[in-house]
N, C-alpha and C positions, 0 to 999 in steps of 0.2 A: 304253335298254333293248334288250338282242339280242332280234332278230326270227329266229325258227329255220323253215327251210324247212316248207313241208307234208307231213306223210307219205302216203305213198299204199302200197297192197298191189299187188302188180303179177302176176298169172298167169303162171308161166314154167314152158312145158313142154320149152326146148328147140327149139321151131321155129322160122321164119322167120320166122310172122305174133308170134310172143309175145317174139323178140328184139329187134323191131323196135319193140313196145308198149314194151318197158322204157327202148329209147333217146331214144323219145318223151317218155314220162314226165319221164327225168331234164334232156332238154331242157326241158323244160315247166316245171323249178324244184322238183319234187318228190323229198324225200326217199325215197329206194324201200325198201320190203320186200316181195321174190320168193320167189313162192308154187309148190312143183315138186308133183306127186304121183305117187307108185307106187302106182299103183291096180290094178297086173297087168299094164299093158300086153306087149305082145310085144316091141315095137320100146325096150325100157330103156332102150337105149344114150343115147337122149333124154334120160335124168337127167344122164348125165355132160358132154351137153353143156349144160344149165341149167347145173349149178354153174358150168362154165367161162365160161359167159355172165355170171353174175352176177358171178363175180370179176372179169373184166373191165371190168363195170361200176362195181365200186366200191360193192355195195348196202351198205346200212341193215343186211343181216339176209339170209338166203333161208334157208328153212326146207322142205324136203321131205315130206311126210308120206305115211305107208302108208293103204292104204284095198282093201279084197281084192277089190275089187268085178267079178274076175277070177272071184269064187267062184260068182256070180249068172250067169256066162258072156251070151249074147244078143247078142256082138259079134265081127266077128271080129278085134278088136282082143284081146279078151282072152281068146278060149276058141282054142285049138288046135286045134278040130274042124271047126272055120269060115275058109274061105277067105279069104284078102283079094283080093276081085275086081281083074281088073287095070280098067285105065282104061276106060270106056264101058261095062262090063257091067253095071253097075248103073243100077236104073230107082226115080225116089221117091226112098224114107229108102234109103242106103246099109249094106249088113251093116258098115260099118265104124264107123256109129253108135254108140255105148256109151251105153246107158238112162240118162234122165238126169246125165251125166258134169256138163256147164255148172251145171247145181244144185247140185247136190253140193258142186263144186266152189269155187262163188260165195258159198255157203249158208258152207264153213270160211273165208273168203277174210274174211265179213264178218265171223265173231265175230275173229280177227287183230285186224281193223280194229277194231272196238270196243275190244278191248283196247289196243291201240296210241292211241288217241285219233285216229283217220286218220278222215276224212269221204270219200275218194277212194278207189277200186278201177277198173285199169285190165284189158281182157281184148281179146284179138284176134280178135274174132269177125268174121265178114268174110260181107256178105250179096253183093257182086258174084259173088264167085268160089263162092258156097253151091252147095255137094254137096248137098242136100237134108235138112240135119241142122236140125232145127226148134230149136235150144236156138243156133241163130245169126243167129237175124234179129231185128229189131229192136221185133218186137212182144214177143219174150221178155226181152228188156233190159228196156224199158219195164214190162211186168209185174215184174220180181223187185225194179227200183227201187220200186214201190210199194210191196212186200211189206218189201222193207230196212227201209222208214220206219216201216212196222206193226209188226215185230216186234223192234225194238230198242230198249235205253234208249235209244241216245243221237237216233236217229229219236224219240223219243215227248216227249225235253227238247229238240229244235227243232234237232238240229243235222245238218243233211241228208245223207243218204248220196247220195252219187255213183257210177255207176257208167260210166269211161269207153270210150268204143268208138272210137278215132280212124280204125284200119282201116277199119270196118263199111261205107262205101260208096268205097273204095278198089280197083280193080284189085290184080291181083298185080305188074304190070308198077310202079304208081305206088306201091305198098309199098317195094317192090322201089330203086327209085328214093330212094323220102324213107330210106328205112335205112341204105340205100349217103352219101349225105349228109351222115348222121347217123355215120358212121365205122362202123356194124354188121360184122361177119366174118361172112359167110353161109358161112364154108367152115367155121365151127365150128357149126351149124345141121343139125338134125337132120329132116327134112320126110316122110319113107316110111313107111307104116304097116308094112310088111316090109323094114328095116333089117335087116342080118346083126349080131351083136356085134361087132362092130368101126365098125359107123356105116353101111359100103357100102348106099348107095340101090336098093333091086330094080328101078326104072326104069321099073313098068308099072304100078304103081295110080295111081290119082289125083289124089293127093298129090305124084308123081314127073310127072305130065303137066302139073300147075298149076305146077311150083317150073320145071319146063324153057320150057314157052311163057310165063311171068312175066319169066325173064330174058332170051329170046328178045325179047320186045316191049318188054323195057326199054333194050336196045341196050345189054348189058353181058356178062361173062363169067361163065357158072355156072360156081364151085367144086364144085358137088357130085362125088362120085366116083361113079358108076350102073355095078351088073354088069351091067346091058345098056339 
């Protein structure tokens, strides 16, 4: 009797941390389906590099999906009225937060999975290098796995949702490292909350200060291209 891989749903926004999940995963023996969204963000250009990531990969499936949640503004990820601070100026929850995005996101991730018959969802949430976004530490994992097993058939007929976090106590440097290993193209990697359309990294918010001292302390070459 053939034995067929496990599926798993795998988060892919395009960045460094969620390209790195997916290569993980498929080392790991799991069949993948990559999960992108356009929820409004500013910095798109991140969709086009998911797709590119996932063909690369070889998925199962990657499927994008729209979500306006741009319309609800609250971040400066997705309202244009709102700065994207550069690096240090932010104190706490960062304006580059987006209101529950991790739920949201997890919440379509799992009906997929249910549907797919997958017990496994992978996400790149990463608490060493935590900006202070509450929807990435591990007591939020922890809680929404219970909530998975509550509100789903296939949680309620015993068959356990998983949700994995390999990053979650990872430096960016040792990411950085196990992806590079893993064959990852960080130069296809999308990481700046103000990206220009074309990809070009703004080089000054925080996301562009994690991705440069990551490859800095990982004793490697950053690909990124930064307008300053």
């Amino acid at each position: 009797m053939l034995k067929y891989p496990p599926k798993a749903v795998v988060l892919l926004s395009g960045g460094l941390d969620s390209a790195t999940v997916l290569a993980m995963a498929k080392e790991t023996g799991y069949d993948c389906y990559a999960l992108s969204f356009d929820y409004g963000q500013r910095h798109g250009f991140e969709l086009e590099a998911a797709a590119t990531i996932a063909a690369q990969a070889g998925v199962a499936a990657h499927r994008t999906i729209s979500l306006d949640l741009g319309s609800f503004g609250g971040s400066a990820l997705t309202d244009p009225d709102i700065d994207v601070p550069q690096a240090g100026e932010d104190e706490g929850i960062p304006a580059t937060y987006v209101p529950a995005r991790n739920t949201v996101f997890l919440a379509i991730a799992l009906a997929w999975a249910e549907v797919l018959e997958s017990q496994d969802l992978f996400i790149g949430v990463n608490a060493v290098d935590y900006s202070g976004y509450p929807d990435c530490r591990p007591e939020f994992i922890e809680a929404f796995t219970r909530m998975a097993n509550l509100a789903t058939r296939a949680g309620v007929e015993g068959q356990k949702m998983t949700i994995h976090t390999p990053l979650i106590a990872m430096s960016k440097a040792e990411i950085i490292r196990a992806g590079t290993a893993l064959g990852v193209d960080y130069g296809r990697t999308v990481s700046c909350y103000a990206a220009d359309e074309t990809g070009r990294a703004c080089g000054q918010c925080d996301a562009c200060r994690l991705r440069r001292v990551g490859f800095e302390q990982a004793g490697l070459a950053d690909p990124t291209y930064y307008l300053s």
